[in-house]
C-alpha positions as CSV (number, residue, x, y, z in Angstrom):
1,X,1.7,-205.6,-317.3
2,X,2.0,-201.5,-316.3
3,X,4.8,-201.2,-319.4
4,X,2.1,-202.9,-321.5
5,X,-0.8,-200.3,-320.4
6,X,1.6,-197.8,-320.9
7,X,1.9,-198.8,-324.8
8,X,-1.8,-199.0,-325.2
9,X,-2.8,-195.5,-324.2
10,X,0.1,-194.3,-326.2
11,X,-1.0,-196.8,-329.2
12,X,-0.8,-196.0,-332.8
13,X,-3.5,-194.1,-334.6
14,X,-4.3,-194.5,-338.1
15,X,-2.5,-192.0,-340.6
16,X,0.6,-191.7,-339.0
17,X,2.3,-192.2,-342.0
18,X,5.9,-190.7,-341.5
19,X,5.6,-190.1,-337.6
20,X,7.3,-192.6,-336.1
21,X,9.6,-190.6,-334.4
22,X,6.8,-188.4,-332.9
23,X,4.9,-191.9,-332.0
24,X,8.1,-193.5,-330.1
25,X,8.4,-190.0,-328.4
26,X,5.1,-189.7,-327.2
27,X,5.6,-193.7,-325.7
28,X,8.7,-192.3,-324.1
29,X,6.0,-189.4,-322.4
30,X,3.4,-192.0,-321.3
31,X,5.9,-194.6,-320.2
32,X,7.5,-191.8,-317.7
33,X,4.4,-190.7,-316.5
34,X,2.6,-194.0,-316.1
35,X,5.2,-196.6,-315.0
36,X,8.0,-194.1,-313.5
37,X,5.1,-191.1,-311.7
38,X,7.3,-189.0,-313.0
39,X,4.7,-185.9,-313.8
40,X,7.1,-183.4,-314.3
41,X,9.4,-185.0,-316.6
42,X,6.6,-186.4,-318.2
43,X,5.0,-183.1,-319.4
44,X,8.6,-182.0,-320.3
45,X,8.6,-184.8,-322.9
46,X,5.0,-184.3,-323.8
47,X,5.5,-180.5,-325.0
48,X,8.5,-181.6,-326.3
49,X,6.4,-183.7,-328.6
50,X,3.7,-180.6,-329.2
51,X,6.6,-178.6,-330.4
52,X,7.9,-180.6,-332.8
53,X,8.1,-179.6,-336.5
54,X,5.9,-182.4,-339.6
55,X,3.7,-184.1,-335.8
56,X,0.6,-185.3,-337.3
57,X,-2.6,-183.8,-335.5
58,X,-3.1,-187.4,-333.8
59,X,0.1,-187.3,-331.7
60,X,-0.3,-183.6,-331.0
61,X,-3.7,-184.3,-329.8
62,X,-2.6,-187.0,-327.5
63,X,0.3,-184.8,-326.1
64,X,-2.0,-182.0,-324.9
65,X,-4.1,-184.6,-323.6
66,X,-1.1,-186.2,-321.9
67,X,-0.4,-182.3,-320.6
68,X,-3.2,-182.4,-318.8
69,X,-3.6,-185.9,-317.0
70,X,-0.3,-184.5,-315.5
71,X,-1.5,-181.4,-314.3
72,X,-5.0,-183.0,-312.8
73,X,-2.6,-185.5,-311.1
74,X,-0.7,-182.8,-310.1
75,X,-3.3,-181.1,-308.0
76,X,-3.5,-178.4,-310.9
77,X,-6.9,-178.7,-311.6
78,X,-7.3,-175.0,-313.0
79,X,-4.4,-175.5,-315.7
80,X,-5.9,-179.2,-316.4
81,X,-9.0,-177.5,-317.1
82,X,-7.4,-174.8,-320.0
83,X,-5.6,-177.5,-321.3
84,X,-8.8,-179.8,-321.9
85,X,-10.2,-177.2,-323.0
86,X,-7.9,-176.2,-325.6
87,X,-8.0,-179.6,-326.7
88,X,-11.8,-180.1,-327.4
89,X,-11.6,-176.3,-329.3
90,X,-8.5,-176.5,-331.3
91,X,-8.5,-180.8,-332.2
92,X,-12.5,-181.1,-333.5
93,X,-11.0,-183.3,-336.1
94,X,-9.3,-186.1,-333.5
95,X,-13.1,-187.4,-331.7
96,X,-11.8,-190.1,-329.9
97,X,-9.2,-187.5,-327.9
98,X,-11.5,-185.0,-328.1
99,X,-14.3,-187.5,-326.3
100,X,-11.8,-188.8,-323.3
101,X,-10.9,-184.1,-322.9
102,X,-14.3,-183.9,-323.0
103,X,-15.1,-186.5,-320.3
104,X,-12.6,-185.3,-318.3
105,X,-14.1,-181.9,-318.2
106,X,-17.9,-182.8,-317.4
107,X,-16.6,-184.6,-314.7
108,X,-16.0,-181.1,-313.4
109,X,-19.3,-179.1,-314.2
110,X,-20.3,-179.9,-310.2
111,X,-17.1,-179.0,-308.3
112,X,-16.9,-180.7,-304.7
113,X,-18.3,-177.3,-302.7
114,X,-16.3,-177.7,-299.8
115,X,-13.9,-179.6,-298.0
116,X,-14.6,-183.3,-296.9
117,X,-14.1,-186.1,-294.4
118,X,-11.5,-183.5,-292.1
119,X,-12.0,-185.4,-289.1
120,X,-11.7,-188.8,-291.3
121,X,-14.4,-191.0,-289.6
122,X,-15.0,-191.9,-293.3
123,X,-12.7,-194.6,-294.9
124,X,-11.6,-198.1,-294.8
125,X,-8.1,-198.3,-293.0
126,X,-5.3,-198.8,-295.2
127,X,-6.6,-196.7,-298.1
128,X,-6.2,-193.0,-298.9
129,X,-9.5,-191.2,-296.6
130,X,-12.3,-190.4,-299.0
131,X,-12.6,-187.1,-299.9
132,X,-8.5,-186.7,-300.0
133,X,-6.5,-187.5,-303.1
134,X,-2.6,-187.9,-303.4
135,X,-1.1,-186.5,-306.9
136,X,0.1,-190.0,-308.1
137,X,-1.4,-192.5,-310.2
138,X,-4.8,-194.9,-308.7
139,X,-2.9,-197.7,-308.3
140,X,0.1,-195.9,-306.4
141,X,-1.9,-193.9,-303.8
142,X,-2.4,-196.4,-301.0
143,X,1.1,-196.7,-300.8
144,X,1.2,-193.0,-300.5
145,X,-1.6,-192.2,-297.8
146,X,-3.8,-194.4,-295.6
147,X,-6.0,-193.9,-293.3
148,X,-5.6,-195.3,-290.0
149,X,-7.6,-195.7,-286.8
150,X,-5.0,-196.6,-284.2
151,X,-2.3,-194.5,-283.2
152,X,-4.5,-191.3,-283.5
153,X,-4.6,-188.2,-281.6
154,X,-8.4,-188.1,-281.9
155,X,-11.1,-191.1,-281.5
156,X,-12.6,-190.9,-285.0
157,X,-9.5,-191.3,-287.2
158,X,-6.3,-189.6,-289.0
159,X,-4.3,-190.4,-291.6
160,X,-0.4,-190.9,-292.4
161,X,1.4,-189.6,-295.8
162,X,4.3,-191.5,-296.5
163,X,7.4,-191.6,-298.9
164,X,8.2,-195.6,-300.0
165,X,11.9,-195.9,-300.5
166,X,11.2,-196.5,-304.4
167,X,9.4,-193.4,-305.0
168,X,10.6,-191.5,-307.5
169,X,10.9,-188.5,-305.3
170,X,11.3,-188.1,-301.4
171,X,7.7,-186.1,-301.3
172,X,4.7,-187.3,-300.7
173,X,1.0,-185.6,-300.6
174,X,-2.3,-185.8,-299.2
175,X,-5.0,-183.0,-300.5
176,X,-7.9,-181.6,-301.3
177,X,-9.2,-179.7,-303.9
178,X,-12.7,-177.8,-304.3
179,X,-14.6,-174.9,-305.7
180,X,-13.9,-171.7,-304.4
181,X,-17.2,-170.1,-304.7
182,X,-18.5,-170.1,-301.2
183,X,-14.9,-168.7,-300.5
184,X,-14.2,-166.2,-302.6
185,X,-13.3,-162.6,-300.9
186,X,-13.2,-164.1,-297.6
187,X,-10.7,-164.9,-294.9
188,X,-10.4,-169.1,-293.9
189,X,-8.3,-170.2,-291.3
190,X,-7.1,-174.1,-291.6
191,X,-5.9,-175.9,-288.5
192,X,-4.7,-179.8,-287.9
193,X,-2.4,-181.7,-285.8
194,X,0.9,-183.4,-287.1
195,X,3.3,-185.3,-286.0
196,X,6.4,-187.0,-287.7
197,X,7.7,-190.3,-287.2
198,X,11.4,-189.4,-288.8
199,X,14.0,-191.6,-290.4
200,X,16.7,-189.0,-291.5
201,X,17.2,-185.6,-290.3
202,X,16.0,-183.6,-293.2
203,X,12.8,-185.1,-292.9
204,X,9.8,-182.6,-292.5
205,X,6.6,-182.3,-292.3
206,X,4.3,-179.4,-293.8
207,X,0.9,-177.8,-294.0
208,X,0.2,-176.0,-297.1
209,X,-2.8,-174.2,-298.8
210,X,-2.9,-172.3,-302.2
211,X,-5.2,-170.8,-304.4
212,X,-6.2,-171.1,-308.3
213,X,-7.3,-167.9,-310.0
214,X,-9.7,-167.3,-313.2
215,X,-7.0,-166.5,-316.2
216,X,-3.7,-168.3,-315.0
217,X,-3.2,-165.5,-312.3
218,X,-1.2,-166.1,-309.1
219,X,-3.0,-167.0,-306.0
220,X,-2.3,-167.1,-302.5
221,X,0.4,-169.6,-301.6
222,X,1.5,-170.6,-298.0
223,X,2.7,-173.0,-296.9
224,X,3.1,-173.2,-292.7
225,X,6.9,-173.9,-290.7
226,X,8.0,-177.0,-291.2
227,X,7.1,-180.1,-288.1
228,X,10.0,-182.1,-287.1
229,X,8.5,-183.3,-283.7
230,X,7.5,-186.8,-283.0
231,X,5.0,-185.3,-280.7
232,X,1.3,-183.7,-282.2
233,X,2.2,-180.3,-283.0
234,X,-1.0,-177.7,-284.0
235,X,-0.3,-176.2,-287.4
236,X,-2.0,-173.5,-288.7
237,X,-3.2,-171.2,-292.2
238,X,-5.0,-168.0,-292.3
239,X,-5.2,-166.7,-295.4
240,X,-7.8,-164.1,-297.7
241,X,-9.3,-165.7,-300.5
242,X,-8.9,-164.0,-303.6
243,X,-12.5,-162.8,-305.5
244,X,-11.8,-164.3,-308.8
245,X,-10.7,-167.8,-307.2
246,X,-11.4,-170.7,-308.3
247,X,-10.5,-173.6,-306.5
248,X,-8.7,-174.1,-302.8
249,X,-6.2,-176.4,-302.5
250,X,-5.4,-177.4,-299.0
251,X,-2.8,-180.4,-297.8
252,X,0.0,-182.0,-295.5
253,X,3.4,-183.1,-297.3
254,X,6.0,-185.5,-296.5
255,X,9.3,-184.0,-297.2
256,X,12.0,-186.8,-297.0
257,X,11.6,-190.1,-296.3
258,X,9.5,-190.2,-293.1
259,X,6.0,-190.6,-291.9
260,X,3.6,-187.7,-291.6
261,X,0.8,-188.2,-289.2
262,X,-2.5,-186.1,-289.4
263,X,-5.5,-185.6,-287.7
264,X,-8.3,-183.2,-286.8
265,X,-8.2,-181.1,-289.6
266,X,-10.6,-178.0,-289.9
267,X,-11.4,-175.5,-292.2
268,X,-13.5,-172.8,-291.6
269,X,-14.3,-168.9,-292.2
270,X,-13.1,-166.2,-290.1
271,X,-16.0,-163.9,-289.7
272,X,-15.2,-159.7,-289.9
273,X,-14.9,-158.0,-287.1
């Protein structure tokens, strides 16, 4: 059923004469990113496609758009964004790719403007918190992240990231992302509690926070010490937010193949002295 999905988003358009090669690489593209989660190889093969000598303007047009579903999935909204755009400005002449770029981009016109559900008292237990995502595909992210109400360091509720043992990777992420307007050319501090239930020693767990900038620039990017205690430990980010930022991207990673437990997260401005 998932390989079959797979085939239809990366279905034939009309007039691809010739392209047949470009059309069975750009199935080999949505296949790895759909059905295997891998992103990363999957946007290797989709600007391997784009680059590509005779590519009718169908299959190019699908690949950028396949460029960016990686990148939004990714947690790299800011890149997703420039490549959507590029789509809808340089493919006028493909509307039905153009229409899903353009979707995806009004979607965005009123950025979340701040972070949500820290404390998770939102939520049903057993599915990712709302207000979190985890870079994966809908229908893998409960498997990734739940919330839970039992076992928590707090009353109101936390949430565990974890790593099945078919993942295609031994990482797994819980985040946020939002605008970075009410942020910008300040200093934010971000603090939770984590705790790691490990099943090999080079298990971790890790807090991170980065930063998107207007015109591809580097941000801030920092991600705190590693936690390998089964006991809460208090983790914590200060960090200046840049004054061309755009977005804040703030979460708690699995490294390995244990669990990461979270709770009381906060976020919040540290005033000038």
């Amino acid at each position: 059923m998932v390989m079959a999905v797979a085939l239809a988003l990366a279905g034939a358009s009309s007039g691809l004469g010739g392209a047949d090669t470009g059309e069975m690489h750009l199935e080999a593209a949505v296949h790895r990113e759909i059905v295997l989660g891998d992103l990363k190889g999957a946007m290797e093969q989709y600007r391997a496609v784009l680059a590509q000598s005779g590519k009718s303007r169908a299959i190019a047009a699908r690949a950028l758009f396949g460029i960016g579903q990686c990148q939004e999935k990714s947690g790299r909204r800011n890149e997703a964004r420039t490549t959507y755009t590029r789509l809808v400005n340089e493919y006028s002449d493909q509307p039905e790719t153009v229409a899903r770029a353009r979707a995806q981009l009004a979607g965005w016109e009123d950025p979340l403007p701040g972070p949500r559900n820290l404390k998770f008292e939102q939520g049903v237990p057993g599915k990712v918190p709302p207000g979190w995502f985890v870079p994966a595909l809908p229908k893998d992210a409960d498997y990734l992240a739940e919330l839970r109400r039992k076992g928590c360091r707090s009353e109101s509720g936390c949430a565990v990231v974890l790593v099945p043992a078919n993942a295609p990777s031994a990482f797994g992420n819980l985040m946020q992302s939002f605008s970075a307007a009410a942020y910008a050319g300040k200093t934010v501090r971000l603090r939770a509690w984590l705790r790691l239930e490990s099943s090999d020693p080079g298990d971790r767990a890790q807090m991170w926070l980065s930063v998107d900038r207007a015109n591809r620039q580097k941000g801030s990017n920092i991600v705190d010490r590693p936690v390998l205690s089964a006991e809460w430990t208090r983790c914590e980010i200060v960090s200046p937010i840049e004054r061309d930022a755009t977005f804040i991207n703030f979460g708690v990673s699995s490294v390995g193949r244990g669990r990461v437990w979270v709770d009381g997260v906060s976020f919040e401005v540290i005033p000038k002295q």
